[in-house]
C-alpha positions in Angstrom: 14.1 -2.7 22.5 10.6 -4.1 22.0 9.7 -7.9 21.5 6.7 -9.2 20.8 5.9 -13.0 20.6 3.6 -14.9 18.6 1.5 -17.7 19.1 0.7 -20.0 15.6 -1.5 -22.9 15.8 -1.2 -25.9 13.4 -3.7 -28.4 13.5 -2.6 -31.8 12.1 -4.9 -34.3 11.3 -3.7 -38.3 12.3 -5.4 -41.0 11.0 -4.4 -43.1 14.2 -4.2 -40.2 16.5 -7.1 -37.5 16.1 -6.2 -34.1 15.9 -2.6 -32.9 17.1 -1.4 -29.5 18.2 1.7 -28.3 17.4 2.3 -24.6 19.0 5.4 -22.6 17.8 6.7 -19.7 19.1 7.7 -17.2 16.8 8.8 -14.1 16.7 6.7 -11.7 14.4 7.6 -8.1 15.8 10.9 -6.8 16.5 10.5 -3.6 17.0 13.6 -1.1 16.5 13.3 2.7 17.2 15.3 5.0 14.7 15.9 8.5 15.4 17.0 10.8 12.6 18.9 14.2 13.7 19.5 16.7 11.0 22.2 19.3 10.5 21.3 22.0 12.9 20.5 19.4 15.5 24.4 18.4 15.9 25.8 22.2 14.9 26.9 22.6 18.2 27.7 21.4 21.7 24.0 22.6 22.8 22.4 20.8 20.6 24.2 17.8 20.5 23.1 17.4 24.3 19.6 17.6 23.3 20.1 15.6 20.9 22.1 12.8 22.7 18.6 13.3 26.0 16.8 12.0 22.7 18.8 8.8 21.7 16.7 5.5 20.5 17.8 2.1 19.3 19.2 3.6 16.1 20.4 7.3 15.9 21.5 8.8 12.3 23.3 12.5 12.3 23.0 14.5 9.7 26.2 16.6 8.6 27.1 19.8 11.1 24.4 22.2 10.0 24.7 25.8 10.5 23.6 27.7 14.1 24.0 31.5 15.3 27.9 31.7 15.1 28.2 29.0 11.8 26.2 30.2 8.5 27.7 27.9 6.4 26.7 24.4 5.7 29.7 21.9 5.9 27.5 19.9 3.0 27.7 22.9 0.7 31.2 23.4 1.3 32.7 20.2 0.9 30.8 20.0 -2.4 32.1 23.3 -3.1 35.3 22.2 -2.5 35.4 19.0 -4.3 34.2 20.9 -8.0 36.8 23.5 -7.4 39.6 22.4 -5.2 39.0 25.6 -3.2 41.5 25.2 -0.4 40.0 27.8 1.9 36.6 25.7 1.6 38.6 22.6 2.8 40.7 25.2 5.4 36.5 26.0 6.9 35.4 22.8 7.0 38.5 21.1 8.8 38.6 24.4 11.2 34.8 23.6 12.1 35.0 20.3 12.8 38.1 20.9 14.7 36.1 23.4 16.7 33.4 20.9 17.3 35.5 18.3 18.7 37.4 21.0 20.9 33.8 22.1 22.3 33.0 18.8 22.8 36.3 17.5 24.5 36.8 14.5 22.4 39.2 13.3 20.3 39.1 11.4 17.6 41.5 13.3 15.1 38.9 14.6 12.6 41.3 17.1 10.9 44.4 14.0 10.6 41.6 11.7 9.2 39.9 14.7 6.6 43.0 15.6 5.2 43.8 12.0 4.6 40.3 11.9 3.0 41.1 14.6 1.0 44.1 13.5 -0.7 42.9 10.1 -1.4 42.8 9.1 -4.8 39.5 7.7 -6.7 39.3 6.3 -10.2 36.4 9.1 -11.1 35.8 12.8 -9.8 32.2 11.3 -9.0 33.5 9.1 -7.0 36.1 11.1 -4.6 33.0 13.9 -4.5 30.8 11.1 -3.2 33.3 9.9 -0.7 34.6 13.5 -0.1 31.0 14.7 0.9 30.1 11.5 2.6 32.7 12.5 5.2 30.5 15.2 6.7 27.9 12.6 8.1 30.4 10.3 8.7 32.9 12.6 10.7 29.7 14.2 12.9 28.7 11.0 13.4 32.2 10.4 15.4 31.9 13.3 16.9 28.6 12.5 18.1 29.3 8.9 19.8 32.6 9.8 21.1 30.8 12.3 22.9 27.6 10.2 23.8 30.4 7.5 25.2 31.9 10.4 27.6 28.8 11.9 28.9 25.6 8.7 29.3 
């Protein structure tokens, strides 16, 4: 984490006194690095390692993207699923992030916590679709730290 410090100068012109100083020291750079890893980045154990070799101050994870073995974005499929209540898209997404966390050797009960999600109730379909497809970010962004916490 970077901090820089600055030096301000006020002059203050006394009558009685002459000129006074005053020095403050403020802070005027704080400088935070954010990292941004998109969808094929975290698709798979491989790359999350990279990945994690990479990690700044900040790190945002995109939603599991696709990679050699997985052609099908989770982000397309839990859209899919939310404007047709397609249970076989739900069934692919909850059997790839199970899959993940498996590879990974973590557990934080993604396919408990997105069935949960899925049956929650939201006073608009734009609303559960918004929440619904947030859940691919949020759920690989789980995955990722639990695995970061295991393995740095």
């Amino acid at each position: 984490m970077g901090f820089i410090l600055g030096v301000f100068y006020l002059t203050v012109e006394w009558l009685l006194f002459g000129k006074v100083y005053i020095l403050f020291f403020v802070p005027f750079c704080f400088m935070v690095v954010v990292a941004k890893f998109g969808g094929s980045s975290v698709a798979n154990r491989g790359q999350i390692d990279k990945v994690i070799n990479l990690f700044k101050d900040v790190n945002v994870v995109s939603c599991v993207g696709v990679d050699d073995s997985n052609k099908v974005k989770l982000t397309d499929s839990l859209f899919g699923f939310c404007s047709s209540n397609d249970d076989s898209l739900a069934g692919l997404v909850l059997d790839r992030f199970q899959e993940l966390e498996k590879n990974l050797g973590v557990n934080v009960n993604v396919r408990k916590n997105l069935i949960e999600d899925f049956q929650r109730r939201f006073p608009s379909e734009n609303h559960r679709t918004a929440f619904v497809v947030s859940r691919g970010e949020h759920y690989t962004a789980k995955l990722v730290h639990a695995y970061a916490q295991k393995v740095l």
